[in-house]
C-alpha positions as CSV (number, residue, x, y, z in Angstrom):
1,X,97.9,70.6,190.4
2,X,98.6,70.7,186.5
3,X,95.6,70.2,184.7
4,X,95.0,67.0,182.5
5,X,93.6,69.7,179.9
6,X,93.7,73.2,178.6
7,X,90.3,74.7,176.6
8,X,92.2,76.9,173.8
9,X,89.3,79.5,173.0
10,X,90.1,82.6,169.9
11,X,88.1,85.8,170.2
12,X,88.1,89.1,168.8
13,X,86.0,91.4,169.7
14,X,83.4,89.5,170.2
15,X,82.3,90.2,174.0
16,X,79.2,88.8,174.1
17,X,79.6,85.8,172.6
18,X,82.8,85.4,174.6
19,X,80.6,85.6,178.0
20,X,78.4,83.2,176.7
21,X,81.1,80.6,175.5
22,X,83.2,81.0,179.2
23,X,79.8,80.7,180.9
24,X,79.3,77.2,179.0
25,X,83.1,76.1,180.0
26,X,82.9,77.5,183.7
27,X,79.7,74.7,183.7
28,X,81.5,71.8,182.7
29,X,80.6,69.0,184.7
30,X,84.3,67.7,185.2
31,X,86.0,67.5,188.3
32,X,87.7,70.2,189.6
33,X,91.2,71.1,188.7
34,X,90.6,68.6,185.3
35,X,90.9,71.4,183.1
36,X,92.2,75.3,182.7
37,X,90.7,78.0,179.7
38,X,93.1,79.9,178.3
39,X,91.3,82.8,175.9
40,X,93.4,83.9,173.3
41,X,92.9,87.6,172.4
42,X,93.7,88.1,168.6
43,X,92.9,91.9,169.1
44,X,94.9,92.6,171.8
45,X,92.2,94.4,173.8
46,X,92.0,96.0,177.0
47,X,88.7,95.6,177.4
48,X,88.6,91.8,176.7
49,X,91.5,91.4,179.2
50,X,89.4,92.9,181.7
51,X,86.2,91.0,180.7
52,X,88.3,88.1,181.3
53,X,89.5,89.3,184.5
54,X,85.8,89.0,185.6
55,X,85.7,85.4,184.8
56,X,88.7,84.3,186.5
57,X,86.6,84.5,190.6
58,X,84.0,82.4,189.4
59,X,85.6,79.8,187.6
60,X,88.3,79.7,190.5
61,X,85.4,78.5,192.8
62,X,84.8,75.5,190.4
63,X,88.6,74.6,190.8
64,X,89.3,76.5,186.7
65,X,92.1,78.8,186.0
66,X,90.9,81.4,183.4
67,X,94.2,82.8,181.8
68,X,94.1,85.6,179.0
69,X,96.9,85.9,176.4
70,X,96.9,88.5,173.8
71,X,98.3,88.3,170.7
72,X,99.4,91.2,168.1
73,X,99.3,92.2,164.5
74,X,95.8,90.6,164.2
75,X,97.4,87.3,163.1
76,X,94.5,85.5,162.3
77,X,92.6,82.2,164.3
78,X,95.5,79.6,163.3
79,X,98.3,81.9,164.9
80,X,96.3,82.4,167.9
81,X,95.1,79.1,168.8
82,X,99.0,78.2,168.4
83,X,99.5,80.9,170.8
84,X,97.2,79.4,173.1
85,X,98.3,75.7,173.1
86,X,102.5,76.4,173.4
87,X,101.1,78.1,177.0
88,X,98.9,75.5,177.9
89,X,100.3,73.1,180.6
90,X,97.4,70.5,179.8
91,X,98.4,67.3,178.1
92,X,95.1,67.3,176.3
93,X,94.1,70.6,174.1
94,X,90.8,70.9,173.4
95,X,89.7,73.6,170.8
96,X,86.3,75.4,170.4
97,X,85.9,79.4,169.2
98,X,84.2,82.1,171.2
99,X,80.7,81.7,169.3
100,X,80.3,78.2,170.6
101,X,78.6,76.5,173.3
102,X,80.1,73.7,174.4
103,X,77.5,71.7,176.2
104,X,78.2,70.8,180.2
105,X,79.4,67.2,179.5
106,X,81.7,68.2,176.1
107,X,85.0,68.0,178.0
108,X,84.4,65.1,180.2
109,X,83.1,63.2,177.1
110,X,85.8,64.2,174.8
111,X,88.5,63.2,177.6
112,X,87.1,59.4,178.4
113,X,87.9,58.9,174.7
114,X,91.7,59.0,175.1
115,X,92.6,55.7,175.5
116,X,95.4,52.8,173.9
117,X,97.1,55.4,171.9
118,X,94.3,57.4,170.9
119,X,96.1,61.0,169.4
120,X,93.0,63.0,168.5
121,X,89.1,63.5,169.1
122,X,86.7,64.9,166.9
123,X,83.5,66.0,168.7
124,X,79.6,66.6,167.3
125,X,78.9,70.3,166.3
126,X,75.2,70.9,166.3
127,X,74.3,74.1,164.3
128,X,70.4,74.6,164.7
129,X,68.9,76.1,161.9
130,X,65.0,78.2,161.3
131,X,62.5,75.8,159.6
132,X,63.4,78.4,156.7
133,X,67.3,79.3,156.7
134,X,68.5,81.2,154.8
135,X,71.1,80.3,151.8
136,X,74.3,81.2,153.9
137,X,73.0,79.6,157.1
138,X,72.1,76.2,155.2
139,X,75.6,76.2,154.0
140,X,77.1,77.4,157.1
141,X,75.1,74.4,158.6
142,X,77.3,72.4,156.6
143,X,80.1,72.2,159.6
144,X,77.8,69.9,161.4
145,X,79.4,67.2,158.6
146,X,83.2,67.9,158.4
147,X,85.7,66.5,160.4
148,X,87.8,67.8,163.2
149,X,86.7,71.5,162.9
150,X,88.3,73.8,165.3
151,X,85.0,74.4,167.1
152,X,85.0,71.1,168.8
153,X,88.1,68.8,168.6
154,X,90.6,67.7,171.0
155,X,94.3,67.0,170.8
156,X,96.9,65.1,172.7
157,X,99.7,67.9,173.2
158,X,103.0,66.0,172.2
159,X,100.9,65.5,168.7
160,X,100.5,69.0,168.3
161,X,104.4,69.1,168.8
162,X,104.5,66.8,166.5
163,X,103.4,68.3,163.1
164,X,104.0,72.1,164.5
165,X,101.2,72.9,165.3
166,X,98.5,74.9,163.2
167,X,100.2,76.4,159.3
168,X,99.6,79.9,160.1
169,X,99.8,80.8,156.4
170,X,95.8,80.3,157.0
171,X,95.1,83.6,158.2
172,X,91.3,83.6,157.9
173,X,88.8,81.0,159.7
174,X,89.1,78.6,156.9
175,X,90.7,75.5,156.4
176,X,93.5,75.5,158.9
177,X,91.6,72.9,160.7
178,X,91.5,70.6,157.7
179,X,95.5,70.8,157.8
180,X,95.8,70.5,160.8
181,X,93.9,67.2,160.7
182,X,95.8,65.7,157.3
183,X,98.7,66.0,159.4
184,X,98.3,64.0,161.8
185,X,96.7,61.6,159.5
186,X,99.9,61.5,158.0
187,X,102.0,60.5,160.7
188,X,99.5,56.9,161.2
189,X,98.1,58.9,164.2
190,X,95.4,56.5,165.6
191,X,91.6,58.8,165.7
192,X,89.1,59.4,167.5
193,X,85.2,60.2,167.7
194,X,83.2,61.0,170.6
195,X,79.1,61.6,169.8
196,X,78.7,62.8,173.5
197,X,81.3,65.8,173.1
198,X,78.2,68.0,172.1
199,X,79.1,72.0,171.0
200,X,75.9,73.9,170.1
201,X,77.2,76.3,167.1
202,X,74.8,79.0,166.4
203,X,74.6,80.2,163.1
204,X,75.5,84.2,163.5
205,X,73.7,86.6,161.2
206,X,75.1,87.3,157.9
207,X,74.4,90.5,155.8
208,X,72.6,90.8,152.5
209,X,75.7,89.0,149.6
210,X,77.6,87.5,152.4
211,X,78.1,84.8,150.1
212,X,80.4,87.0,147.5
213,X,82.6,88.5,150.2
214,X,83.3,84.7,151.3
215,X,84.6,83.4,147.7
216,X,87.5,85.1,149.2
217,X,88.6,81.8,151.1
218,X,88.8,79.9,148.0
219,X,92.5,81.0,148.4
220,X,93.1,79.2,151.1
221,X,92.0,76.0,149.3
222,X,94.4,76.4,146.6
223,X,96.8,76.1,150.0
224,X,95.2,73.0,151.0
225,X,95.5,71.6,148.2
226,X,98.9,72.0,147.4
227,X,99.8,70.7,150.3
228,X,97.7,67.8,150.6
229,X,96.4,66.8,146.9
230,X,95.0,63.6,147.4
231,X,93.3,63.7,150.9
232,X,91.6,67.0,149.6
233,X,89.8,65.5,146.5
234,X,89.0,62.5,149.2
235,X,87.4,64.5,151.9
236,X,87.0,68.0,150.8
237,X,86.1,68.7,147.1
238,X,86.0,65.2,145.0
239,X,86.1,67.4,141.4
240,X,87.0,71.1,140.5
241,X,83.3,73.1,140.1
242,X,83.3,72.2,136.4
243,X,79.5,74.3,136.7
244,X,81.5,77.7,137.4
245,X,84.0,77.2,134.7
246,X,81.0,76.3,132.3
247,X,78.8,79.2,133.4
248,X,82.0,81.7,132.5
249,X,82.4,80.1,129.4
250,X,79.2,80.6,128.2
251,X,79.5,84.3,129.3
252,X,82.5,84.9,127.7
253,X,81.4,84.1,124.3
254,X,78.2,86.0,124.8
255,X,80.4,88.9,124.9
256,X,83.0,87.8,122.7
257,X,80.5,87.0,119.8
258,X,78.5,90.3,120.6
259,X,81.8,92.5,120.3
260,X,82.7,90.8,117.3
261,X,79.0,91.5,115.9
262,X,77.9,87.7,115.9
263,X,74.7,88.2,116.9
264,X,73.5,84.4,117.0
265,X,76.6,82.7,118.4
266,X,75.9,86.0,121.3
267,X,72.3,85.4,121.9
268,X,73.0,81.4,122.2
269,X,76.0,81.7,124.6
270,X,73.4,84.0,127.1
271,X,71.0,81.6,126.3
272,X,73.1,79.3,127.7
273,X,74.7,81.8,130.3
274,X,70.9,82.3,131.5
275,X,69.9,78.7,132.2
276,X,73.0,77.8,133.8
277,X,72.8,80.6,136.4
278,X,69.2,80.2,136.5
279,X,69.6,76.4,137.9
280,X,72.6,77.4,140.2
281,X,70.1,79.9,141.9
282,X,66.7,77.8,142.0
283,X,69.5,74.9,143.9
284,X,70.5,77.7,146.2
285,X,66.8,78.5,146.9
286,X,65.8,74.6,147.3
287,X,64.9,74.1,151.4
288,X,65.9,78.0,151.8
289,X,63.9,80.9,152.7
290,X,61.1,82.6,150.0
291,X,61.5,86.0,151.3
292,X,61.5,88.3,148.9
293,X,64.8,90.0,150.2
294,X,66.7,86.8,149.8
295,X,65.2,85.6,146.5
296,X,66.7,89.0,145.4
297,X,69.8,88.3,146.9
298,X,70.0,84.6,145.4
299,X,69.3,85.8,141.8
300,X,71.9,89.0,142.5
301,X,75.0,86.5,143.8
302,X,74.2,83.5,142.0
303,X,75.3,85.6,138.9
304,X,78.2,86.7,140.4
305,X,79.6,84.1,142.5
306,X,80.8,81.9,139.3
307,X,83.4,84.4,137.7
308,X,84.4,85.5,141.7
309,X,84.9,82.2,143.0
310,X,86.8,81.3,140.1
311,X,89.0,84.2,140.4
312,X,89.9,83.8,144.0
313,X,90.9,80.1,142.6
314,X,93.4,81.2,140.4
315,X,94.7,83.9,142.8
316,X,95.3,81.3,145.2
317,X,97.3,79.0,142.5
318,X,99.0,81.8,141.9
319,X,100.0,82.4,145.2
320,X,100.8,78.7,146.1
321,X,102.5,78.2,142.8
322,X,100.3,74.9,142.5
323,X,97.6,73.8,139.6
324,X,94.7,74.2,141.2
325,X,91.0,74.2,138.9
C-alpha cells in the first residue's frame, strides 16, 4: 500500500542522535502503513546504512518501511533532503533532522491539517532550555519562533515539484528552509499551522566561541536576500545591524587617528569603541549564564563578532552580486 506520507530525515554522523530520532518516528501513533522514513545519509556511511538496517524489523512490525539513501560529496542538508523527497512515494513530505524528537502524535496532527487546498504545514518546535542557558543556546532557542523550519514542517509533494524543491546553493544548515518557504508563498500557496505537531529540539552542546565560527552563515543571508528582498526585511531581519557597522567605525578611527598620531580623536573613538562593545556583551549576558567561563567567553566574542559578522556579510554580497548591509 503506498503511504499517504514519507518522513524525510538528514544525518551525518550522528548515530546516536539518529537512534533516538527513528525511535520517536517508529512510535508514531498513526495507523499503520500511513507513513514510510526515508533517512538520508549525507556521509555516505557504512555504518549508518547498517544502523539503519537495524531499524527497518522493528518499524516493519508497526506497518513503517525504513529506507536508507546515501548521498555523496557531502552536499550539504538542502541537497539531501531533496534527495530524500524525489524518492519518496508519499504525497505528503514531512521534514524533521536527526537531532529531533518528534513527539508520538506529530505526524498524525500535522496530516489532519491538510484540508480544502491546504499546500503546507508548519509544526511547533519546542527547544527546552537550563534555567541558566547559555548565550548560544538562548539564541539557538530562537527556532522555537521562526516559521516553517526544516525540523518540523510538512509539504504536499506536487508543491515541492512545484518551486523545485530545496536551492541547494545553501550548503550549510541555514536558511534553505526560509527559501524554501518564500517560495511557496510566492506561488499564493494557501498555509498552514498545526500547534499539536509537537518536535522536542534539544539544544546540542556548543564549544567555548561557537558564536564566531557561526558568523560564517551570514553568507547565506546575503543569498536570501537577493533572492527574496522584501519578504526578508518582513520576516527575517527588518534593518541591516546598524550596531556592527557603528562598533567598526568607531574602531577604525581609534586606529586610524592613533597611526596618524591623533591622540584625542584615538582615545575618543576607543572610548566609544569600548561602550559600544561593552553594551553588546552585557545584552548577550542578560537571562544567560554568570559562569565565569562564559562571561569570559561573552567579553572575548562580543569584541569580535562585529568586524566578523560584517565580513561574512560582504563576502556573501560579493558572492551573490547583490547589495546586501
Amino acid at each position: 500500500m503506498t503511504p499517504r506520507a514519507s518522513v524525510v530525515v538528514p544525518t551525518f554522523n550522528r548515530p546516536d542522535l539518529l537512534d533516538r530520532c527513528l525511535q520517536a518516528l517508529v512510535c508514531q501513533e498513526i495507523g499503520p502503513g500511513c507513513f514510510e522514513v526515508i533517512v538520508v545519509d549525507d556521509a555516505a556511511s557504512e555504518s549508518t546504512c547498517r544502523q539503519v538496517e537495524c531499524w527497518t524489523r522493528p518499524a516493519h512490525q508497526r506497518g513503517i518501511v525504513v529506507r536508507y539513501v546515501p548521498t555523496r560529496g557531502k552536499c550539504g542538508p538542502a541537497a539531501a533532503r531533496n534527495a530524500g523527497w524525489h524518492v519518496a512515494r508519499g504525497e505528503i513530505i514531512a521534514f524533521t533532522d536527526d537531532d529531533c524528537i518528534p513527539q508520538p502524535g506529530w505526524l498524525a496532527a500535522g496530516l489532519s491539517v491538510f484540508t480544502d487546498g491546504v499546500a503546507a504545514v508548519d509544526g511547533r518546535l519546542v527547544m527546552p532550555l537550563p534555567a541558566q542557558p547559555t548565550d548560544y543556546e538562548k539564541n539557538a532557542a530562537g527556532l522555537e519562533v521562526a516559521e516553517f523550519v526544516t525540523a518540523n514542517c510538512f509539504y504536499r509533494r506536487d508543491i515541492l515539484e512545484a518551486v523545485g524543491g530545496f536551492d541547494e546553493r545553501f550548503r550549510a544548515a541555514w536558511r534553505e528552509d526560509s527559501d524554501l518557504f518564500f517560495r511557496v508563498l510566492d506561488l499564493g500557496q494557501r498555509i498552514g499551522y498545526s500547534p499539536g505537531a509537537i518536535v522536542v529540539h534539544p539544544v546540542r552542546p556548543g564549544g567555548w566561541g561557537v558564536s564566531i565560527s557561526q558568523q560564517r552563515k551570514s553568507v547565506y543571508n546575503a543569498l536570501l536576500y537577493r533572492k527574496h528582498p522584501v519578504r526578508y526585511r518582513e520576516r527575517v531581519q527588518a534593518s541591516p545591524p546598524w550596531r556592527y557597522y557603528r562598533i567598526i567605525a568607531a574602531l577604525a578611527t581609534a586606529l586610524g587617528a592613533g597611526m596618524l598620531g591623533q591622540k584625542r580623536t584615538a582615545l575618543a573613538a576607543a572610548a566609544a569603541w569600548v561602550v559600544m562593545t561593552g553594551g553588546f556583551c552585557a545584552e548577550r549576558l542578560d537571562g544567560t549564564s554568570r559562569a565565569p567561563a562564559h562571561i569570559a567567553e561573552m567579553l572575548v566574542t562580543s569584541a569580535v563578532i562585529p568586524p566578523l559578522a560584517v565580513y561574512w556579510r560582504i563576502r556573501g554580497a560579493i558572492r551573490y552580486r547583490v547589495l546586501f548591509l
